[in-house]
DRENKEDO-223739 format. One record per residue: residue in three letters; x negated, y negated, z negated of N, C-alpha, C in turn. Coordinates in steps of 0.1 Angstrom, whole numbers, padded with zeros to 4 digits, always signed. Each point is the difference from the previous one (the first is absolute). Layout:
<sites>
ALAXYZXYZXYZ;...
</sites>
This chain:
<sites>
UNK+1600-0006+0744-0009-0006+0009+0002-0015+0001;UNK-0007-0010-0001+0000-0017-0003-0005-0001+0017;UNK+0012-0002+0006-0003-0013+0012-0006-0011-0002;UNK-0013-0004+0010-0002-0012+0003+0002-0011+0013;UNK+0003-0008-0007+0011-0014+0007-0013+0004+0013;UNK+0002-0007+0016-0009+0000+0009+0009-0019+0008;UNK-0010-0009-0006+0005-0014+0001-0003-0001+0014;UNK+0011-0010+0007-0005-0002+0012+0005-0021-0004;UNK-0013-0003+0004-0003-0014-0002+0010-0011+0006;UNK+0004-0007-0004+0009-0009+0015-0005-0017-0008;UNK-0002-0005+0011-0003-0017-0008+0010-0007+0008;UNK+0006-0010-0008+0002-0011+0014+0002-0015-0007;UNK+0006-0008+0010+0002-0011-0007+0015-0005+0002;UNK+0009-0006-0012+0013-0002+0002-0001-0014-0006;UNK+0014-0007+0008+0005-0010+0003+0015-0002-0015;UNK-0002-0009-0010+0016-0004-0007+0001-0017+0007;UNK+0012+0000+0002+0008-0006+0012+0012-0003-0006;UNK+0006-0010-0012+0010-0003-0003+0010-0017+0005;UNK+0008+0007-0001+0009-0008+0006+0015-0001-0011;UNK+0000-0008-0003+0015-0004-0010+0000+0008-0008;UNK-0010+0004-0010-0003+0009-0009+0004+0015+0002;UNK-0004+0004+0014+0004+0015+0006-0014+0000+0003;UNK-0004+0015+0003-0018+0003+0010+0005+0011+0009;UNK-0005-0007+0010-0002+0010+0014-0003+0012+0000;UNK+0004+0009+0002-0005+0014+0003+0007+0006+0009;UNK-0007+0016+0000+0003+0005+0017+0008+0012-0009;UNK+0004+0004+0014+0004+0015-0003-0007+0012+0005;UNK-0006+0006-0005-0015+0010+0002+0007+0013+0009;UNK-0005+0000+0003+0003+0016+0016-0010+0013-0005;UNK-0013-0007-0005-0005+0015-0003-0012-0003-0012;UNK-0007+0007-0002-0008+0005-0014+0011-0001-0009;UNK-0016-0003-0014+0009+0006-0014+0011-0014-0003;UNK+0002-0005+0008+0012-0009-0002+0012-0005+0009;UNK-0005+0013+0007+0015+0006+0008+0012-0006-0002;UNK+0010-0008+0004+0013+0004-0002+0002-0012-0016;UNK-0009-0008-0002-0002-0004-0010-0005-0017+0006;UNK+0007-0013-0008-0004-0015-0003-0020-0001+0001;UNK-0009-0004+0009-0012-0003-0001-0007-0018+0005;UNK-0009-0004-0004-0002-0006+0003-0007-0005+0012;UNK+0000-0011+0013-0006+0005+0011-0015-0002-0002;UNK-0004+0006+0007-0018+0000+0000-0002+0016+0006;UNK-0009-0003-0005-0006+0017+0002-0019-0002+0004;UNK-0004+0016+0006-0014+0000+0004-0001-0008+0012;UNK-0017-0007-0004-0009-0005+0010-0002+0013+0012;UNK-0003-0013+0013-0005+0006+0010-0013+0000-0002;UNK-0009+0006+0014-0014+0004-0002-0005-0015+0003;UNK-0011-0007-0005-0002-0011+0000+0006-0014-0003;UNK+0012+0001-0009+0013-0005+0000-0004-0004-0014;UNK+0000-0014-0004+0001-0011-0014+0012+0006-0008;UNK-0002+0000-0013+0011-0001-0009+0011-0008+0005;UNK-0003-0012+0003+0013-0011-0002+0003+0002+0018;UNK-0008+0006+0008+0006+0001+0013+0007+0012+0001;UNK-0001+0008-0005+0008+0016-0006+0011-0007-0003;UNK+0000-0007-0009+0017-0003-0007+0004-0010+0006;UNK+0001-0008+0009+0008-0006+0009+0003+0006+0011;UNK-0007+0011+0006+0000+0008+0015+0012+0008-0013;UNK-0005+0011-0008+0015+0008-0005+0010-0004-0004;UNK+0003-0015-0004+0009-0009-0006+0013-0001+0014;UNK-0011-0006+0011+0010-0005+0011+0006+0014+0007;UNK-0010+0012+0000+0003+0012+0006+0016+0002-0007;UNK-0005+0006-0013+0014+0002-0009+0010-0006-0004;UNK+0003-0016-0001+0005-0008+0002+0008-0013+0008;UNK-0006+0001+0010+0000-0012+0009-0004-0014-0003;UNK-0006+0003-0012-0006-0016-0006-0016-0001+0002;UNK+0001-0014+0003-0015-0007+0000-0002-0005-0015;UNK-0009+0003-0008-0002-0004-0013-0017-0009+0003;UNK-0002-0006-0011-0013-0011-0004-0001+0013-0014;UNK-0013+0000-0002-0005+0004-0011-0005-0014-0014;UNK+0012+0004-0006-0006-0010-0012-0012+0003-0011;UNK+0004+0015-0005-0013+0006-0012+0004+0013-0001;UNK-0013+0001-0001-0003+0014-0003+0004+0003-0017;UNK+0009+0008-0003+0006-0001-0015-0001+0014-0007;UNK-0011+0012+0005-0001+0008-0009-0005+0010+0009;UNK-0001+0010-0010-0002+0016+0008+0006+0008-0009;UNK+0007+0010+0001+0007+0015-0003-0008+0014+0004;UNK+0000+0007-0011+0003+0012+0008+0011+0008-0003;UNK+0004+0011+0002+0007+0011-0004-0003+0014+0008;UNK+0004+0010-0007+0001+0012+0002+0008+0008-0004;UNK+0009+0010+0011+0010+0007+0004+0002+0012+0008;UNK+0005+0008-0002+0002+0015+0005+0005-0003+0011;UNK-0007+0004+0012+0003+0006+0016-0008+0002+0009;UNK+0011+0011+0004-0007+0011+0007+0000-0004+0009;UNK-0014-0002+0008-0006-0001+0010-0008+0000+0012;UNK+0000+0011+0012-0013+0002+0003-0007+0009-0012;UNK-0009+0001-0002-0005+0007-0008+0000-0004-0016;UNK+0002-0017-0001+0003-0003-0011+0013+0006-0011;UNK+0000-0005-0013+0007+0004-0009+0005-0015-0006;UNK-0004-0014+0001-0002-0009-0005+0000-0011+0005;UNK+0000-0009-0002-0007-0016+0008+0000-0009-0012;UNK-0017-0003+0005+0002-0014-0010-0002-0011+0005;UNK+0009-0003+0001+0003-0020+0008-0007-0010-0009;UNK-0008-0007+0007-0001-0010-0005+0004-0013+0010;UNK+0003-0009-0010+0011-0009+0010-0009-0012-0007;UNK+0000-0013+0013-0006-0011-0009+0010-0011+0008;UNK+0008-0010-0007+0011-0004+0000-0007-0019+0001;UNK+0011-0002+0009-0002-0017+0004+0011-0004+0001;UNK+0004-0012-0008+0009-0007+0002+0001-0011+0010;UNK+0010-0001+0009+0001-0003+0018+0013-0007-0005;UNK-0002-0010+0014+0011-0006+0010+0003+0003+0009;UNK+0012-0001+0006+0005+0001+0012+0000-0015+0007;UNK-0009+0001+0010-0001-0013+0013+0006+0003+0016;UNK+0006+0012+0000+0008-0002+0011+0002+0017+0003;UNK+0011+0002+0007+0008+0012+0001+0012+0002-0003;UNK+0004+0012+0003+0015+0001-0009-0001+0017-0001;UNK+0008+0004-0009+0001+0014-0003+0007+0002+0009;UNK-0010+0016+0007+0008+0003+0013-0006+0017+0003;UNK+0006+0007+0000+0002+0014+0004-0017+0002+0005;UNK-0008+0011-0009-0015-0003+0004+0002+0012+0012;UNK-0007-0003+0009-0006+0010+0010-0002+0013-0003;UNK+0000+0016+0001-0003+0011-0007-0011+0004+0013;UNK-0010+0003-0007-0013+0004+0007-0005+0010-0010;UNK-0010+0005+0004-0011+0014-0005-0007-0003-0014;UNK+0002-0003-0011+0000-0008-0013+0008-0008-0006;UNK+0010-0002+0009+0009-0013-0009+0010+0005-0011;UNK-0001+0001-0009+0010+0004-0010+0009-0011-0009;UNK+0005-0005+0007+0008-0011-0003+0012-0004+0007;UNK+0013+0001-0004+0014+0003+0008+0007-0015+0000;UNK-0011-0008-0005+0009-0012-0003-0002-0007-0015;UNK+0001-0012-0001-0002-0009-0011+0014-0007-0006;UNK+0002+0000-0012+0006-0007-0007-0002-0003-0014;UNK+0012-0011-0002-0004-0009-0016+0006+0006-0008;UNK-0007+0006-0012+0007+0008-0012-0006-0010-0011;UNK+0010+0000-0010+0003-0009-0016-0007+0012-0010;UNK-0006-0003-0007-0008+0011-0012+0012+0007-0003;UNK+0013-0003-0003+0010+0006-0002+0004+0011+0009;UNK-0005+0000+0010+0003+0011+0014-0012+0010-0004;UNK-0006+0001-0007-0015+0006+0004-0001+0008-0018;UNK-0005+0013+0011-0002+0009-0013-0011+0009+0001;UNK-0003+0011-0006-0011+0009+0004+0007+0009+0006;UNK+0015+0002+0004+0003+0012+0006+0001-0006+0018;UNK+0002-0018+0001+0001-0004+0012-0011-0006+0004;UNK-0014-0005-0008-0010-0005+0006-0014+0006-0004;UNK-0009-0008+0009-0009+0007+0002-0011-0005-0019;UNK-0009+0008-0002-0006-0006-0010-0003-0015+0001;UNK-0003-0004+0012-0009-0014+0007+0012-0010-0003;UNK+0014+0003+0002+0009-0006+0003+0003-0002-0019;UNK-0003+0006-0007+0002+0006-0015-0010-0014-0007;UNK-0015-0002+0003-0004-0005-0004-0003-0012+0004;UNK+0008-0006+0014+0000-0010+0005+0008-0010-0010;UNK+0010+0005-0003+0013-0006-0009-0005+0000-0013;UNK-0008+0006-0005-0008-0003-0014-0007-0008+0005;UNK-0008-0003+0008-0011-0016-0001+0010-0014+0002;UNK+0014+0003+0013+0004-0009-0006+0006-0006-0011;UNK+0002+0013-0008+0007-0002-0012-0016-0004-0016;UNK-0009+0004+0003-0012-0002-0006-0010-0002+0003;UNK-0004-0002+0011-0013-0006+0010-0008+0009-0010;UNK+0000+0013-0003-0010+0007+0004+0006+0015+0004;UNK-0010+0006+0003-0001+0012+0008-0003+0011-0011;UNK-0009-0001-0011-0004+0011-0007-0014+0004+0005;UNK-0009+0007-0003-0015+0002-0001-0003+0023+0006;UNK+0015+0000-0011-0006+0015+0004+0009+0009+0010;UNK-0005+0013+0002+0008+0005+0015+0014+0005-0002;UNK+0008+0002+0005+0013+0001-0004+0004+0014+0008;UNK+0007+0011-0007-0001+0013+0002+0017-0001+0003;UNK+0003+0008+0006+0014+0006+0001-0003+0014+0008;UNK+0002+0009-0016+0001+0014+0001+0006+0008+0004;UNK+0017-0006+0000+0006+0008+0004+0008-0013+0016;UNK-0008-0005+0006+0006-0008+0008+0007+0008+0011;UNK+0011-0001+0005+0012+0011+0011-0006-0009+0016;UNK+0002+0005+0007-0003+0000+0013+0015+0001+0003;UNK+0007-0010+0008+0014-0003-0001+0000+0002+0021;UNK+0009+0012+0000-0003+0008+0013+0013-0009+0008;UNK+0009-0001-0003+0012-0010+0008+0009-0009-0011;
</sites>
C-alpha cells in the first residue's frame, strides 16, 4: 500500500542577525524543530505586513528591536511530521537580513503560540543537521555564499527530537 504525504502549509518570515561572525538563534519548544537551533521569525498575524511579522516575532523571541535591511531570499522545504491530521509540512521561509537598534536578549514571555525558550549566538562550527533547524542550515550557506539555491529542499528522513 503507497502512503500519501498530507502537507500542512506553514509560511513565515525570518530574521539572520550576526554579530562577531556568530547568528542569533532560538531554542524551539515545539513543531518540527523541537528541541533543535531555529531562526527567529515565524507566521504573520491576520492583517499583519511581512516586515511587521518579523520585528513583532523577532522582539517576542528575542528581546531585540531589529531595523529591516533586505529582503535576501525565499526557501522552501519539506519534512515528515505528524500533525493534527497532517503527515508533513512544507515551510516556506522568506529570510531578511536585520539589525539590532535596541534591546537585549532576555528570557521571552511564554504565551499560547510562543515556541521559543530563548536566544543565543552559535559559530557555523556549533551547528549541524542533528542541532538546527533547516532555516538555521541555510542561513549559514548565504552567509557563506550569498545564495540560497532555487529548488525545494527535502529531508526524508528528518527526526523530531522529543527532549
Amino acid at each position: 500500500m503507497v502512503s500519501v504525504e498530507k502537507f500542512h502549509r506553514a509560511f513565515g518570515v525570518y530574521g539572520i542577525l550576526i554579530k562577531n561572525g556568530k547568528l542569533l538563534v532560538i531554542n524551539k519548544s515545539g513543531g518540527p524543530y523541537k528541541n533543535r537551533f531555529d531562526l527567529p521569525g515565524g507566521n504573520l498575524e491576520d492583517g499583519e505586513g511581512l516586515s511587521q511579522a518579523l520585528r513583532r516575532e523577532f522582539e517576542e523571541e528575542t528581546g531585540i528591536d531589529i531595523e529591516i535591511k533586505e529582503q535576501i531570499g525565499a526557501v522552501d522545504f519539506m519534512l515528515p511530521w505528524d500533525w493534527k491530521d497532517y503527515t508533513a509540512v512544507h515551510h516556506i521561509a522568506i529570510f531578511y537580513l536585520v539589525n539590532k537598534i535596541g534591546g537585549e536578549i532576555s528570557e521571552p514571555e511564554q504565551f499560547d503560540g510562543q515556541d521559543s525558550l530563548g536566544a543565543v549566538w552559535v559559530s557555523k562550527r556549533e551547528i549541524s543537521q542533528e542541532n538546527a533547524s533547516p532555516l538555521v542550515l541555510k542561513a549559514f550557506q548565504w552567509l557563506r555564499t550569498g545564495e540560497f539555491g532555487i529548488q525545494t529542499y527535502h529531508y526524508r528522513n528528518w527526526e523530531i527530537k522529543q527532549s
